[in-house]
C-alpha positions in Angstrom: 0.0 0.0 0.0 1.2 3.6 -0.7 1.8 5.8 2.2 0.0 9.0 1.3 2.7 11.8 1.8 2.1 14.7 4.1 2.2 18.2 2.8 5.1 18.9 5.3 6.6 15.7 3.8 6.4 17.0 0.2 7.5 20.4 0.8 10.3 19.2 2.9 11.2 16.8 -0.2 11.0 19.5 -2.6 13.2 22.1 -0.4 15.7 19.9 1.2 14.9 20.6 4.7 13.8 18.0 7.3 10.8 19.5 9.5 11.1 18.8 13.4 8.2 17.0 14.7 5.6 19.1 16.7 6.7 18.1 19.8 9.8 19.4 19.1 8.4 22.8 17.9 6.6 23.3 20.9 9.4 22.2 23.2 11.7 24.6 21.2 9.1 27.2 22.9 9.3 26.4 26.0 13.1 27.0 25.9 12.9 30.2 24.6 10.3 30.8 27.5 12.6 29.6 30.0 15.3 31.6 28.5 13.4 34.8 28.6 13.5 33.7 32.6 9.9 32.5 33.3 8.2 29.4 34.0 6.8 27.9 31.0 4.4 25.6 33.2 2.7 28.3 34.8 -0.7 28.5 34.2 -0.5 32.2 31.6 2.2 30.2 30.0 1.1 26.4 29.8 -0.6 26.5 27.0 1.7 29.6 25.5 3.7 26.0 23.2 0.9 25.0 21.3 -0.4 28.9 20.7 2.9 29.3 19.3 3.5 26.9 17.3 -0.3 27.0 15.7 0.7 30.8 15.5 3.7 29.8 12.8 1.6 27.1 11.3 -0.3 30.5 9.6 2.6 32.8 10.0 5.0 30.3 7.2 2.5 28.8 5.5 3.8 30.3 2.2 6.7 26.9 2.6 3.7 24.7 1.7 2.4 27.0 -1.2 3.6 26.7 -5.0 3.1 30.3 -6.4 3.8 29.3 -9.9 1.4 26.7 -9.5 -1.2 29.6 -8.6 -0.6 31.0 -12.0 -1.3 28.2 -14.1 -5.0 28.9 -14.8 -5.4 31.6 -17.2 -8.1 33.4 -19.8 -8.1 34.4 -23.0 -11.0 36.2 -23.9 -10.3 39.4 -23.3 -11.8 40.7 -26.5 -8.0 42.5 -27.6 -7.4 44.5 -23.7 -3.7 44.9 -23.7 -3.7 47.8 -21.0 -2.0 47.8 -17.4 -4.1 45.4 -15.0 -2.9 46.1 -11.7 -3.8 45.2 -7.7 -2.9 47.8 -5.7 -2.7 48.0 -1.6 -2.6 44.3 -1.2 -2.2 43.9 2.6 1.2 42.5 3.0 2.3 40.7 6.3 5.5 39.3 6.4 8.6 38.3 8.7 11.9 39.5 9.0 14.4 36.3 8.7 16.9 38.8 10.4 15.1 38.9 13.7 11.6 37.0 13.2 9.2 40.0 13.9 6.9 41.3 11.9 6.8 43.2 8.2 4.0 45.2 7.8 2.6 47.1 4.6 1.3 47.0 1.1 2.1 45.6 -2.3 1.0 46.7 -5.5 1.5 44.5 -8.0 0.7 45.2 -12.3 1.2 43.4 -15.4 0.7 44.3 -19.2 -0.9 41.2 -20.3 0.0 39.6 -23.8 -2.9 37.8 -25.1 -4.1 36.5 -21.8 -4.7 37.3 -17.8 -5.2 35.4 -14.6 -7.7 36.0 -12.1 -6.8 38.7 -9.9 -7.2 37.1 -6.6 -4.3 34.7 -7.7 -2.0 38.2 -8.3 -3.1 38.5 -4.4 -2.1 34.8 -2.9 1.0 35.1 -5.4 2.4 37.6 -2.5 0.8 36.3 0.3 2.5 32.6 -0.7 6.2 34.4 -0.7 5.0 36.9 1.9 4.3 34.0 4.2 8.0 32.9 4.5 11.1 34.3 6.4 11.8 37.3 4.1 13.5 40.6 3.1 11.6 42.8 1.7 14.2 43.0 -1.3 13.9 39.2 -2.0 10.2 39.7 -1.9 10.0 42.0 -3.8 11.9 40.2 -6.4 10.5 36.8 -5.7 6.9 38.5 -6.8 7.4 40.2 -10.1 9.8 37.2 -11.4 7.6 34.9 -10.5 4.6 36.7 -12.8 7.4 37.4 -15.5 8.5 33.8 -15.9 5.1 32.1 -15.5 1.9 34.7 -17.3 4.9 35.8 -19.7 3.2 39.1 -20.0 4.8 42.6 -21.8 5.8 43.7 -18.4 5.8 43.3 -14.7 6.0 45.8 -11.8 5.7 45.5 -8.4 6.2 48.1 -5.5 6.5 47.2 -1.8 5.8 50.0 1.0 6.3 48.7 4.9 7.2 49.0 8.2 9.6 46.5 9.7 9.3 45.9 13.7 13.0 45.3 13.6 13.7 48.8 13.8 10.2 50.1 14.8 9.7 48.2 18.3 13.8 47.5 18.7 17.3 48.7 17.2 17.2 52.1 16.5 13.1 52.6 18.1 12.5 54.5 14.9 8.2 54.4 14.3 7.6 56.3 11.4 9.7 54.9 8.9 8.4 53.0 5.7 10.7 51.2 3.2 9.9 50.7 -0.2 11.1 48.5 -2.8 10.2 48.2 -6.5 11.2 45.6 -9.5 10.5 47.0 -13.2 10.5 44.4 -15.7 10.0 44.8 -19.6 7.7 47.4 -20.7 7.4 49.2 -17.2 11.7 49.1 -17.0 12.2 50.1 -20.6 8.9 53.1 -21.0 8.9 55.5 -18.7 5.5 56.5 -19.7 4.5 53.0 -18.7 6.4 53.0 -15.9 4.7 56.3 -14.8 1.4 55.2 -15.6 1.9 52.5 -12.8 3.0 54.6 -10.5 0.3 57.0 -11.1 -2.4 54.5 -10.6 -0.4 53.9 -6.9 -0.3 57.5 -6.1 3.3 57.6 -6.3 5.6 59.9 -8.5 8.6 57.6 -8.1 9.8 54.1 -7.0 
């Protein structure tokens, strides 16, 4: 009989890395919790393991995703539209692989389509699969519009990142008001700045 695989099993074939059972995650946290100089069987703090570990299960579920594999599914009827389509202020949580804390912000993400599109929710679980993984918001950024390039093959991809890292909002250098933003031009939007500025029109912005 065939031992039906796991999804952690197949993402952990496909990437090379062998997970730690979930006892061992949530043991992991209790070190940390002991390390941070309380008692991790206390009753605030008993339960504080499994929250944690349920916590990453969402936090890195992008390692269980296949973003190109989002993409597949596309349409051609589009009756000749060969204009910027575009999804802006997609709500973009992250994690710093620095210092594991939070990335918080907003991706806009547009494409000049050549001969066919794919449904725009899939433009928005594109992100969130990459998103959804230890990152840097350069990598991300990257990871995004190469992604689209390689897979819808369209005239152009661009994507622009604004957030707020915790890393140096809530430690480091404490500073709160400070956004970073990141942007990756490809084809028509790197090579036409009047496409290029018709994206970042449509975002509000007069530069990336």
């Amino acid at each position: 009989m065939n031992k039906i695989m796991k999804k952690s099993d197949m993402v952990a074939l496909a990437t090379g890395i062998a997970r730690p059972s979930r006892e061992e995650a949530e043991e992991a946290v209790r070190t940390l919790i002991r390390w941070a100089g309380d008692d991790p069987e206390r009753e605030g703090l008993v339960g504080t393991p499994d929250r944690v570990v349920r916590s990453y299960e969402e936090f890195f579920g992008g390692y269980d995703d296949d973003p190109r594999e989002m993409l597949q599914r596309t349409f051609e009827e589009v009756e000749g539209y060969d204009e910027v389509v575009m999804l802006r202020d997609i709500r973009l949580e992250s994690h710093c692989e620095h210092h594991m804390v939070p990335i918080i912000g907003k991706v806009h993400v547009g494409y000049l389509p050549d001969r066919r599109v794919v449904g725009i929710s899939k433009l928005a679980r594109v992100v969130d699969a990459y998103a959804h993984r230890l990152q840097i918001q350069e990598k991300l950024t990257a990871q995004i519009a190469n992604t689209l390039q390689e897979v819808l093959q369209p005239r152009g991809v661009a994507v622009v990142i604004e957030a707020s890292h915790q890393c140096m909002t809530t430690r480091g250098v404490h500073k709160s008001d400070v956004a970073m933003v990141t942007s990756r031009m490809l084809g028509a939007f790197r090579d036409n700045g009047e496409t290029r500025r018709e994206f970042l029109t449509m975002i509000g912005r007069t530069s990336a």
